[in-house]
C-alpha positions, 0 to 999 in steps of 0.5 A: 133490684132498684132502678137506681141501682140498675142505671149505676150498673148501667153506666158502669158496663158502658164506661168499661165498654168504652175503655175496652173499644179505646184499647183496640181500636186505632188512634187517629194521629194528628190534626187536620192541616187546614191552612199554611203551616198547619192549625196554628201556623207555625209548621208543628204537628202533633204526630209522633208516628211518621217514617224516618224514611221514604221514598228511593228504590223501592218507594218505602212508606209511599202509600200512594201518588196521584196525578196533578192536572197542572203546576203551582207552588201552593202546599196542600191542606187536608181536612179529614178525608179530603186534600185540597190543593191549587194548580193552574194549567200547564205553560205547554197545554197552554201554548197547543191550544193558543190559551193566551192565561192559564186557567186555574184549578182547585182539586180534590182528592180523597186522602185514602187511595189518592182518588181526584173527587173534583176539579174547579175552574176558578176564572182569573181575576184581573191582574193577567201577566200571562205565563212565566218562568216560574211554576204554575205562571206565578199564579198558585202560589197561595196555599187554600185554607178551609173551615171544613165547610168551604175551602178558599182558593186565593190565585196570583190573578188576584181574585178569591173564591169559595168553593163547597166540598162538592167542588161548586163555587159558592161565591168569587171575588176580584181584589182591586186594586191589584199594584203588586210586583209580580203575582200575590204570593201571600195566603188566606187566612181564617179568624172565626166567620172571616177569610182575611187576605193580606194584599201587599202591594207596592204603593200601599197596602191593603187588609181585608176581611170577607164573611166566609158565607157570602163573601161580602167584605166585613171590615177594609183596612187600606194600609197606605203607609205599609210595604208590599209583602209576600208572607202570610198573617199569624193569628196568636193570642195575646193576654186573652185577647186574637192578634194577626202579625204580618210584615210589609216592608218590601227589600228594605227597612221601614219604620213599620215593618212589623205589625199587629192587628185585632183579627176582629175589626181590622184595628192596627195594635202595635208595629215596630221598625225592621224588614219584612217580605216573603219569610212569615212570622212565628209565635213561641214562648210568647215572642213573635220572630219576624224577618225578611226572607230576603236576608238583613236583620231579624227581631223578637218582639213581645206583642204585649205593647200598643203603637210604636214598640221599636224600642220597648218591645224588642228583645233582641235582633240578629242577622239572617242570611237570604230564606224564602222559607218560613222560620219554624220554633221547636222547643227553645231554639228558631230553626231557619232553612237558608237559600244556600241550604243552610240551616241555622239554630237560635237559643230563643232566650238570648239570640246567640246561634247555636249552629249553622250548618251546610244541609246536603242533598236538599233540592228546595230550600222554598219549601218551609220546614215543619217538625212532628211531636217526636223531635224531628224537623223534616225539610221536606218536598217531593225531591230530596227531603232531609229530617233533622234531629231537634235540638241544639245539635245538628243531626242529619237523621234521613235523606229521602228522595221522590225525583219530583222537586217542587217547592210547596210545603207539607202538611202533616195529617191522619198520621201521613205526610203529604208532598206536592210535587211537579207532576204528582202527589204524595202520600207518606205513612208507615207500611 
C-alpha cells in the first residue's frame, strides 16, 4: 500500500479514536475563576451542572468543608486544582498572645478533597489601625487574583504581594501613600503582564500598575482630582481596543464619578458625572452600569466616547436603593441585591424596572451575586443562600443553608461551587 495512503488510514483511526475518548470520558465544567467575580468580572459562569440544592440536614452536595485558619471577607478564587483565598489571624488568637496587628495569611488549599497545600504570612504594610469589628480587622477584604503563575495578595494594610504556587513570596510591595477611610476594600486586577490596584483615597486617588514578575511599577497614574472608591476596575473591549472602568466618587456626586482608562499606560479615556463607591461596574450589550452602592443615581454608559461624556454617552439613569454588592447582567435585564434583601430587575434597553422584590431567608446581601449557563442567579454565601430563576419574573427556586454566614462572594469552578464561610470552606457539586 503507498505510504500515502497509509498515513490517511493513519489520521483517520487517530480522529475516530479521539471522537470515541471525547465520548466517554467526563467534560470538564467551567472555567477557572481566577479573580473577582470570575474571568471577565461580571459574575457569570459557564457552568450548567451546579445543584439546585445543598447543604441543610444532611449536607446535600456538600463534597467537602475545610477549615479556616483566620477571618476575611475576601472570595476565593481557583485555578485548576488549586483554591486560594485571603484570611488574617483572628481578633481572640490575637488578644491570648498580646499581638497587638493581626498577622495576614494567603492559604492554599487543593480543590479535590479540600486538603490546605500552604500557608503564607504576608507581614502588614503601613496603614495599622489595629482590630475591628469587622471580619478579619478590615484587612482581607480583597479578593486575590492569579495568572496561573503567581496569586497577588492585596491585604487592607495597604501592601501587595506575589506569591508562587509553593506558597513562596516572590516580591511584596507597600502603597504609600495610604489616606484611605477605613481599610482598602478594592481588588487587584490583571491586564496582560500587569497587576493593576485601584488606591481610592480620600484627598485624591491613585492607579498603578506593577509588572507581575518583578513588581516593579510599570505606569503610576496619581488621580488628584478622583474620590475615594472601594469596588473593583472592569477590563472590557471597546472596538478592539482594553478599557478599565472604576468609580471614585466617595458618598456624593462628582463630575467625574465614572471613569475609563487604557489598561496599557494608565491613560484616562472618557468620565462622566454620577456616584461611585463600593458597587463595581459591569459590561453587557456594549453598555457599562455603574452605581454607588451606597444608594442615588445609577447610569448606562456607552464607553464609545472620549473625555466628558455626561451628556452624550448616558443612555439612561435610574435610582438604586443602598447595595454593597455588586450589580450582575444576565440576558437583557440588570439584577441588583439590595441591603434590605431586596432584589431589583432592570430591562437593559430601556431602564424601566421590572421588579423588586423581597428575597427571605437570605443571611448576606454583601456577598455579589453570580449566575450559571443554566438560567439561575445564586445569591449565595456560606449562611442561607437563595437561587433565582433569570428573567423577567421572580422565582425563588432554592433556599440553602450551611449555618457559617459570611459575606465573601462565590466563585464557581470545575463544575462546583465554592462558599467561604466564618469558620470553614465549602465545596458544592452534585452527588
Amino acid at each position: 500500500m503507498p505510504v500515502r495512503n497509509l498515513c490517511r488510514r493513519s489520521v483517520l483511526q487517530l480522529f475516530l479514536v479521539a471522537i470515541c475518548l471525547a465520548a466517554v470520558m467526563p467534560r470538564a465544567e467551567g472555567e477557572d475563576w481566577p479573580q473577582f467575580r470570575g474571568p471577565t468580572g461580571a459574575g457569570l459562569s459557564s457552568a450548567n451542572d451546579l445543584p439546585l440544592h445543598w447543604g441543610g440536614p444532611k449536607n446535600e452536595n456538600v463534597v467537602w468543608t475545610a477549615d479556616l485558619l483566620g477571618d476575611g471577607i475576601a472570595s476565593p478564587i481557583v485555578w485548576k486544582n488549586r483554591l486560594f483565598v485571603l484570611n488574617t489571624s483572628r481578633k481572640a488568637d490575637d488578644k491570648k498572645i498580646g499581638r497587638q496587628y493581626p498577622e495576614q495569611y494567603v492559604a492554599c488549599y487543593d480543590t479535590a478533597q479540600g486538603k490546605l497545600l500552604w500557608n503564607t504570612i504576608v507581614g502588614p504594610g503601613p496603614w495599622k489601625r489595629g482590630h475591628n469589628n469587622r471580619a478579619g480587622g478590615g484587612f482581607a477584604n480583597c479578593t486575590p487574583a492569579t495568572d496561573g503563575q503567581r496569586v497577588y495578595a492585596l491585604f487592607g494594610t495597604s501592601v501587595l504581594a506575589a506569591l508562587d504556587f509553593d506558597g513562596k513570596v516572590v516580591w511584596r510591595k507597600e502603597l504609600i501613600p495610604h489616606r484611605y477611610d477605613m481599610e482598602m476594600a478594592t481588588s487587584p486586577i490583571l491586564f496582560k503582564n500587569t497587576v493593576i490596584v485601584y488606591c481610592g483615597m480620600q484627598g485624591g486617588s491613585r492607579l498603578v500598575a506593577f509588572d507581575c514578575r518583578t513588581g516593579d511599577i510599570a505606569w503610576d497614574n496619581n488621580l488628584k482630582d478622583t474620590g475615594y472608591g472601594h469596588n473593583t476596575p472592569l477590563i472590557i473591549q471597546v472596538k478592539g481596543a482594553p478599557q478599565m472602568v472604576l468609580m471614585g466618587a466617595g458618598l456624593g456626586p462628582a463630575k467625574n464619578a465614572i471613569q475609563s482608562f487604557d489598561p496599557r499606560t494608565g491613560e484616562r479615556l472618557w468620565w462622566s458625572a454620577g456616584r461611585g463607591e463600593t458597587a463595581s461596574p459591569v459590561f453587557a450589550k456594549g453598555f457599562v452600569f455603574c452605581d454607588s452602592g451606597r444608594g442615588g443615581g445609577a447610569r448606562l454608559v456607552d464607553p464609545t466616547g472620549t473625555g466628558n461624556v455626561s451628556n452624550t454617552h448616558v443612555k439612561w439613569e435610574a435610582n438604586v436603593p443602598h447595595a454593597l454588592s455588586s450589580p450582575l447582567v444576565v440576558g437583557s435585564h440588570i439584577y441588583r441585591l439590595h441591603d434590605n434583601n431586596t432584589l431589583t430587575c432592570w430591562d437593559i434597553e430601556t431602564g424601566k424596572k421590572v421588579y423588586q422584590e423581597r428575597v427571605n431567608g437570605l443571611s448576606s446581601s454583601w456577598a455579589s451575586p453570580v449566575a450559571d449557563s443554566a438560567g439561575r442567579i445564586l445569591l449565595a454565601n456560606a449562611g442561607t443562600s437563595v437561587v433565582v430563576e433569570a428573567g423577567a419574573s421572580f422565582k425563588v427556586l432554592a433556599t440553602n443553608k450551611l449555618g457559617d454566614s459570611n459575606h465573601a462572594s462565590p466563585a464557581i469552578s470545575g463544575g462546583r461551587l465554592y462558599l467561604l464561610g466564618s469558620k470553614r470552606l465549602y465545596a458544592i457539586g452534585k452527588q
